[in-house]
C-alpha positions as MATLAB code, in Angstrom:
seq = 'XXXXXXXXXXXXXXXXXXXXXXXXXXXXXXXXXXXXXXXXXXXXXXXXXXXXXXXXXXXXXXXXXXXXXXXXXXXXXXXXXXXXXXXXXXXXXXXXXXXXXXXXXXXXXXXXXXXXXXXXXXXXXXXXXXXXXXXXXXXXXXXXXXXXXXXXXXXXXXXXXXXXXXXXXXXXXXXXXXXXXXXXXXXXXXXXXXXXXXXXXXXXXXXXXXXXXXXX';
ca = [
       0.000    0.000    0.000;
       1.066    3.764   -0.497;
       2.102    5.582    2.397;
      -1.060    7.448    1.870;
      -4.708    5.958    1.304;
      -7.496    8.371   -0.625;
     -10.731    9.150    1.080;
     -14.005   10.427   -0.699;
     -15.732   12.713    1.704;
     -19.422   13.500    0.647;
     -20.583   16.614    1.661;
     -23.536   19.014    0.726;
     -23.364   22.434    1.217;
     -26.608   23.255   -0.242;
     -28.911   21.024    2.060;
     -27.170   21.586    5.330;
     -27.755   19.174    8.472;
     -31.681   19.843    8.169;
     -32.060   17.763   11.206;
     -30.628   20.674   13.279;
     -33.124   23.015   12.083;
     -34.430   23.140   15.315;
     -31.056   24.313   17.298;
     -29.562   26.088   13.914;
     -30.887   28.264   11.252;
     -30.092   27.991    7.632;
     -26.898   30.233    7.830;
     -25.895   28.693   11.406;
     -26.166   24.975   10.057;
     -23.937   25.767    7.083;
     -21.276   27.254    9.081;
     -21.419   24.535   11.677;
     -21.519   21.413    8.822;
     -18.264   23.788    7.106;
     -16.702   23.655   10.557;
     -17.221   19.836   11.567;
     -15.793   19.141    7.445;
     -12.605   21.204    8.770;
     -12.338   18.536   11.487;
     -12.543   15.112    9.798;
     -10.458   16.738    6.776;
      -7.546   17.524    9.457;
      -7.887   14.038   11.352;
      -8.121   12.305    7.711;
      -4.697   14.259    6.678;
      -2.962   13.233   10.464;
      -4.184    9.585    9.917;
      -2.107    9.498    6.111;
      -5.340    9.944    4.474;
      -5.458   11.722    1.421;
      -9.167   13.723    1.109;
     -11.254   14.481   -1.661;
     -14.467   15.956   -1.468;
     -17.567   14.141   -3.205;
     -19.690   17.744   -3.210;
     -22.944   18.785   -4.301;
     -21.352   22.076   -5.266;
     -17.558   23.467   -5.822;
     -17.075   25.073   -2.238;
     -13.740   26.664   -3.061;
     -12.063   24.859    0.056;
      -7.924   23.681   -0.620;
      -8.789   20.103   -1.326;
      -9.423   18.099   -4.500;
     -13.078   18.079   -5.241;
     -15.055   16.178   -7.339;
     -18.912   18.293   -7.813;
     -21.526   15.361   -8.312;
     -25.272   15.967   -7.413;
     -26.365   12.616   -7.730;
     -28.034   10.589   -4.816;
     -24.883    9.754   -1.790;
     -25.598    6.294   -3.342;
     -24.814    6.888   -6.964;
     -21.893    9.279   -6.590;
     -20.211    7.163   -4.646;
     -20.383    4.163   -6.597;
     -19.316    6.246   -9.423;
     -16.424    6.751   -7.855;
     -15.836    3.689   -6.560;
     -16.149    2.351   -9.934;
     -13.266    5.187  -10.729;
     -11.105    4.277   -8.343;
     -10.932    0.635   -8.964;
     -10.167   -0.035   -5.307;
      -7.958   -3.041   -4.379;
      -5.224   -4.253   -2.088;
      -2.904   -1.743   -3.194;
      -4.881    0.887   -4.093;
      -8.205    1.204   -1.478;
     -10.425    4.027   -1.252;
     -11.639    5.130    1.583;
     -15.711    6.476    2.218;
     -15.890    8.789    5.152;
     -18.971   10.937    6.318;
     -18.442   14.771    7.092;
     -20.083   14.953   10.295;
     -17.718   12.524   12.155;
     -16.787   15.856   14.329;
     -15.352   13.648   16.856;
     -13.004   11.621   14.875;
      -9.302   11.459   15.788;
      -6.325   10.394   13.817;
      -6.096    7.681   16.081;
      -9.388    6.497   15.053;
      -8.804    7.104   11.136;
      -5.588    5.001   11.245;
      -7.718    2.071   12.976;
     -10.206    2.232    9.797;
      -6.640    1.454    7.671;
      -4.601   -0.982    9.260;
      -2.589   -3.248    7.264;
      -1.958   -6.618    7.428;
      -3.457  -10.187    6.967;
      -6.118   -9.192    8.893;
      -7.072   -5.896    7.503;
     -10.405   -6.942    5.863;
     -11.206   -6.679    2.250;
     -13.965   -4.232    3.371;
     -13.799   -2.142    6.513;
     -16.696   -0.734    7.930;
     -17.311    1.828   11.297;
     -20.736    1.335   11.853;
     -22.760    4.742   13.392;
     -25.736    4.580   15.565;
     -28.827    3.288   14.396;
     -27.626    1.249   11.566;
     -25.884    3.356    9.601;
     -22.361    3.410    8.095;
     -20.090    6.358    9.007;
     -16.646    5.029    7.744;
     -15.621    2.254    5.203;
     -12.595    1.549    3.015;
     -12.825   -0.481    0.084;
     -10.039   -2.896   -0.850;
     -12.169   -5.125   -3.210;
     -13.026   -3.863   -6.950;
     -16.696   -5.472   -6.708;
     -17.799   -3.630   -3.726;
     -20.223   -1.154   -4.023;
     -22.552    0.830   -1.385;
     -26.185    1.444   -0.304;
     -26.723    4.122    2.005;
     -30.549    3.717    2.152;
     -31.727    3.074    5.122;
     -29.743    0.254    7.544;
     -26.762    0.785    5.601;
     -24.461   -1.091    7.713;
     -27.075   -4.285    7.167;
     -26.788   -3.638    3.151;
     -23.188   -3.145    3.791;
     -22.501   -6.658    4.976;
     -25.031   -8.600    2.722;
     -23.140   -6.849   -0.385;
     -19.728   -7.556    1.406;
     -21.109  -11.633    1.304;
     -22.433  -11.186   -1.983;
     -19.336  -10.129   -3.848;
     -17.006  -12.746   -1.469;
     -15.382  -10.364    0.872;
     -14.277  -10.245    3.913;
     -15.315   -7.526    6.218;
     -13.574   -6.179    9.654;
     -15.440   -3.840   11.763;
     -14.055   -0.976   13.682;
     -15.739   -0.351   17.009;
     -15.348    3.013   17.262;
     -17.059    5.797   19.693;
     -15.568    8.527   18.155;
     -16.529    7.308   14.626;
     -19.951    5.809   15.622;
     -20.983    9.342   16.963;
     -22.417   11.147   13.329;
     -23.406   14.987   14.533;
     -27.390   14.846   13.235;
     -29.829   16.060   15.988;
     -29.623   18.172   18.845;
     -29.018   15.827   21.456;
     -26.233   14.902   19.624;
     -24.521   18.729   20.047;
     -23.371   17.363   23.275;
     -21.538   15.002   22.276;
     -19.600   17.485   20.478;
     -18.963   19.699   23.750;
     -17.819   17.036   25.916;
     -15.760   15.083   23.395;
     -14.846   17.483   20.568;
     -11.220   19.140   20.429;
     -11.649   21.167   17.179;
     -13.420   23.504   15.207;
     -16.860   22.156   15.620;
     -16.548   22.529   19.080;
     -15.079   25.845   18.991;
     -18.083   26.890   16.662;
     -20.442   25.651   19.196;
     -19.097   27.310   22.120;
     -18.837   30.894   20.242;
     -22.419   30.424   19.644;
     -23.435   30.530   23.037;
     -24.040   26.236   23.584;
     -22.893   25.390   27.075;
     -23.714   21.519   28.699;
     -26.296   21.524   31.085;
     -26.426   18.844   34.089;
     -29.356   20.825   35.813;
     -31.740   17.458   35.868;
     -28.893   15.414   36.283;
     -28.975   14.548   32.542;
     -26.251   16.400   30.933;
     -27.643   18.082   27.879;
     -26.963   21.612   25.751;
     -28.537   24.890   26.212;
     -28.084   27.878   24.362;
     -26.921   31.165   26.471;
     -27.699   33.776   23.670;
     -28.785   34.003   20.481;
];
C-alpha cells in the first residue's frame, strides 16, 4: 500500500444538516456542517489519508473536489467504480459529520496486514455506516436506510471479507440536537469551537447532561 490511502468525503453544502433546524438556522447549520468538514479533513490528513471531497457544489475549500449531485448512493459508486479499489490501491468512504473523529481512530479504519479486511466498515448509531474503506473492486454501497445491514449482505455477496471498527468517536455522526453534546464534551476542534462561540454550554441541571443555548 502507499504511504497514503485516498478518502471520498461527501458533503452538501446546499442542504445543510436539516435535522438541526431546530437548534440552527439555515446560515448557522452551514457554518457549523463547514466547521465539523474542517475537522474530519484535518484528522483524515494526520491519519495518512489523502481527502477528496464528493460535493454537491464546488465550495472553493484547498482540497481536490469532485462536484456530483447525484443521490450519496450513486456518486459514490461512481467513484468507486473510478477508483478501482484493491489491495494496493483502497479508497476510503468517510462521512463529514464525524466531528469527533481522531487520527487515532482514522488510522484504525486502515490498518494493514493479513487481517485488515477486504472491506472495513465503522458502523454509526442506528444502523448506519459512518466510515468504510474499500479494498475489493466489486464492492459497491447502499446508504438507504440500515446501511451497515446492506453493507454486509453486499460484502457476502461479492465474497469479501469484512472487519469492523468499534469506534465511539466514529460511531458518533453529529445529526440532531441531542447529539450537540456530544460534540462539547468530546470534541477538540473547530466544531466545538463553533459551538461554544455560539453561546451552547452543557447543562447537568436534571442530572442529565444536555446543551442549552446562552444567547442568540
Amino acid at each position: 500500500m502507499s504511504d497514503t490511502v485516498d478518502a471520498l468525503v461527501p458533503f452538501a453544502p446546499d442542504r445543510p444538516k436539516t435535522r438541526l433546524s431546530d437548534a440552527l438556522d439555515t446560515a448557522e447549520r452551514r457554518e457549523f456542517a463547514g466547521a465539523m468538514l474542517s475537522d474530519v479533513l484535518a484528522a483524515l490528513r494526520a491519519a495518512d489519508f489523502s481527502p477528496r471531497l464528493l460535493t454537491t457544489e464546488a465550495t472553493g475549500r484547498d482540497v481536490p473536489e469532485t462536484v456530483d449531485d447525484r443521490p450519496l448512493t450513486e456518486a459514490v459508486n461512481a467513484a468507486l467504480a473510478d477508483h478501482d479499489p484493491s489491495p494496493e490501491s483502497p479508497l476510503a468512504v468517510v462521512m463529514s459529520d464525524l466531528a469527533l473523529a481522531t487520527p487515532r481512530a482514522f488510522a484504525r479504519l486502515r490498518r494493514d496486514g493479513d487481517d485488515a479486511g477486504d472491506v472495513v466498515i465503522a458502523p454509526g448509531r442506528g444502523g448506519g455506516t459512518n466510515a468504510l474503506l474499500v479494498r475489493h473492486p466489486e464492492f459497491r454501497v447502499d446508504y438507504h436506510g440500515a446501511s451497515y445491514l446492506d453493507h454486509l449482505r453486499v460484502a457476502r455477496r461479492v465474497g469479501a471479507s469484512v472487519r469492523e471498527v468499534d469506534s465511539r468517536r466514529l460511531a458518533t455522526d453529529i445529526d440532531e440536537r441531542d447529539d450537540l453534546t456530544e460534540v462539547l464534551l468530546a470534541g477538540d476542534g473547530a466544531a466545538r469551537d463553533w459551538l461554544r462561540d455560539a453561546g451552547f454550554r452543557l447543562d447537568a441541571g436534571d442530572g442529565r447532561v444536555s446543551v442549552e443555548r446562552t444567547r442568540e
